[in-house]
C-alpha positions in Angstrom: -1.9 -112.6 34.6 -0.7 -109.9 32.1 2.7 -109.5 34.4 2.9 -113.6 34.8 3.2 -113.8 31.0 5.7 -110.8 30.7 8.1 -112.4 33.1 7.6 -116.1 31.5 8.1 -114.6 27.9 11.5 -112.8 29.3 12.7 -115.7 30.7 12.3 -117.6 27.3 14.0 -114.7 25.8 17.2 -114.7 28.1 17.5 -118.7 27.5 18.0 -118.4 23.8 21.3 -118.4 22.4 22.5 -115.0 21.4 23.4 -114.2 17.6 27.1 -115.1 17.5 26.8 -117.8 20.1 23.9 -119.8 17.5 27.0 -119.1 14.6 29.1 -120.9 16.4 27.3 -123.9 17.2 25.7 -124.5 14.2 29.1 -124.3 13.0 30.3 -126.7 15.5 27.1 -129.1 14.4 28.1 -129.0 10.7 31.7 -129.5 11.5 30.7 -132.8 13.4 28.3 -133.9 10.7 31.0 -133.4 8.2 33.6 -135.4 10.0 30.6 -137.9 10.1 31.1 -138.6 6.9 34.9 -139.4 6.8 36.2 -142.5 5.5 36.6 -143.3 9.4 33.9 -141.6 10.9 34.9 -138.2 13.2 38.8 -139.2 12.5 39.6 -135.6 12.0 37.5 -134.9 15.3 39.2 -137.6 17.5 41.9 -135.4 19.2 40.5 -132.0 19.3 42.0 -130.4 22.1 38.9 -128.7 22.7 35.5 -129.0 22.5 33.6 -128.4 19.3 30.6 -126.9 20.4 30.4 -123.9 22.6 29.3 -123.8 26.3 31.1 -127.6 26.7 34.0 -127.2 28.9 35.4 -130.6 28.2 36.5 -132.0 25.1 34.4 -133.7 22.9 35.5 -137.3 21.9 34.9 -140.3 19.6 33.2 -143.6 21.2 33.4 -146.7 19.2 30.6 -149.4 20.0 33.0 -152.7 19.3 29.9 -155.0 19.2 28.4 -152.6 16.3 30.8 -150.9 14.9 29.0 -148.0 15.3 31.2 -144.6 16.1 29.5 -141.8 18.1 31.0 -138.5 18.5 30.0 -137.2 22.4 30.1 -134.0 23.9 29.3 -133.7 27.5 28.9 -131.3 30.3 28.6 -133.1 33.8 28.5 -130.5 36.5 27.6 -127.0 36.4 26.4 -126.7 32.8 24.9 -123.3 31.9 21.5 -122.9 30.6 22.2 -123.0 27.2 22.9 -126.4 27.5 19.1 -127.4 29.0 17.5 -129.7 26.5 15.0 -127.4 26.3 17.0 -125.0 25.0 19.7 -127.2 23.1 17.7 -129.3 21.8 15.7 -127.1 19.2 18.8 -125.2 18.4 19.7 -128.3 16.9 17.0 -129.6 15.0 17.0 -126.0 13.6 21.1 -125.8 12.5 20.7 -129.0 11.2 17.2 -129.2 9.4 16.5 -132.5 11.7 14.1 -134.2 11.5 12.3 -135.0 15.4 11.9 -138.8 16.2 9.6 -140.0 18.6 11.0 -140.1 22.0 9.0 -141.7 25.5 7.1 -139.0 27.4 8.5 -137.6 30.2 11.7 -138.2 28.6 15.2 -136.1 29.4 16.5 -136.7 26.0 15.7 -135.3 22.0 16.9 -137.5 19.3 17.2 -136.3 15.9 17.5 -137.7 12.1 19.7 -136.0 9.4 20.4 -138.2 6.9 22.2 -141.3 8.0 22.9 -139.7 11.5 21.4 -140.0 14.8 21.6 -136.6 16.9 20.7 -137.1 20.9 20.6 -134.0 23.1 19.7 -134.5 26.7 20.4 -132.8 30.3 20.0 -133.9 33.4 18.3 -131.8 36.3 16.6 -128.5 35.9 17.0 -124.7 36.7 16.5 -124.8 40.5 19.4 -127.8 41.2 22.3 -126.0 38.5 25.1 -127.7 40.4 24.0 -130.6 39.3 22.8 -130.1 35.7 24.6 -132.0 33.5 24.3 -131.9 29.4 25.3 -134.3 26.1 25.0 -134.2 22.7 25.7 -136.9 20.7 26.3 -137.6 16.8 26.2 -141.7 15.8 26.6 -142.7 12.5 25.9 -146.4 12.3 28.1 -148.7 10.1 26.6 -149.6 6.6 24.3 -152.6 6.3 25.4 -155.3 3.7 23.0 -155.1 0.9 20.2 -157.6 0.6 21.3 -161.1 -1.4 25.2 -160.2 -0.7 25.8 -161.8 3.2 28.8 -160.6 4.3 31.4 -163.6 4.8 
């Protein structure tokens, strides 16, 4: 039992982001949250050449919702993603840069979604340790449009 528990709490140790690597994206998170806030939501984001958090190979890139309005900033991983991507792992690194706040989410569920302020933060990945070809990881920051104040329709 006592070795059982030594091995489990090593492996938890070896999955959490190392000092300079939690900098960086909590850096990269308050960069995006920032540009969340623009007058055009993530415009100084929109052609990064690369990614804005770390451990994403692609670049990370603005998706506008034409039926809302509502602009999402995506960064995904689809193949191969290392473990610091897991949503186990990702996901309270997160909450934690950010000060999040946890929403509910379905049991069972492969995805984390997060408040801060007027933003909706969604971390999820896709398969598990023993199938890491196939692992796949996003993070997401939506900012929805504003909502026309009560009495004043919007013509």
């Amino acid at each position: 039992m006592g070795a059982m528990r030594k091995t489990l709490w090593a492996a938890a140790i070896a999955a959490l982001p190392a000092p300079a690597a939690a900098q960086e994206l909590c850096a990269g998170l308050n960069r995006i949250v920032a540009a969340a806030h623009e007058p055009v939501p993530f415009a100084s984001l929109e052609n990064a050449p690369e990614s804005v958090l770390p451990d994403f190979e692609r670049p990370c890139r603005v998706h506008v919702t034409y039926a809302t309005g509502a602009r999402t900033f995506l960064c995904s991983q689809y193949q191969f993603a290392p473990r610091s991507l897991a949503m186990e792992t990702l996901g309270p690194a997160v909450r934690d840069c950010l000060g999040a706040e946890t929403l509910p989410s379905r049991p069972f569920s492969a995805v984390l979604r997060y408040r801060v302020r007027d933003l909706i933060v969604t971390v999820s990945s896709h398969c598990e340790e023993r199938c890491h070809v196939g692992r796949s990881a996003t993070v997401s920051v939506e900012r929805r449009p504003e909502e026309a104040p009560a009495g004043n329709p919007q013509q």
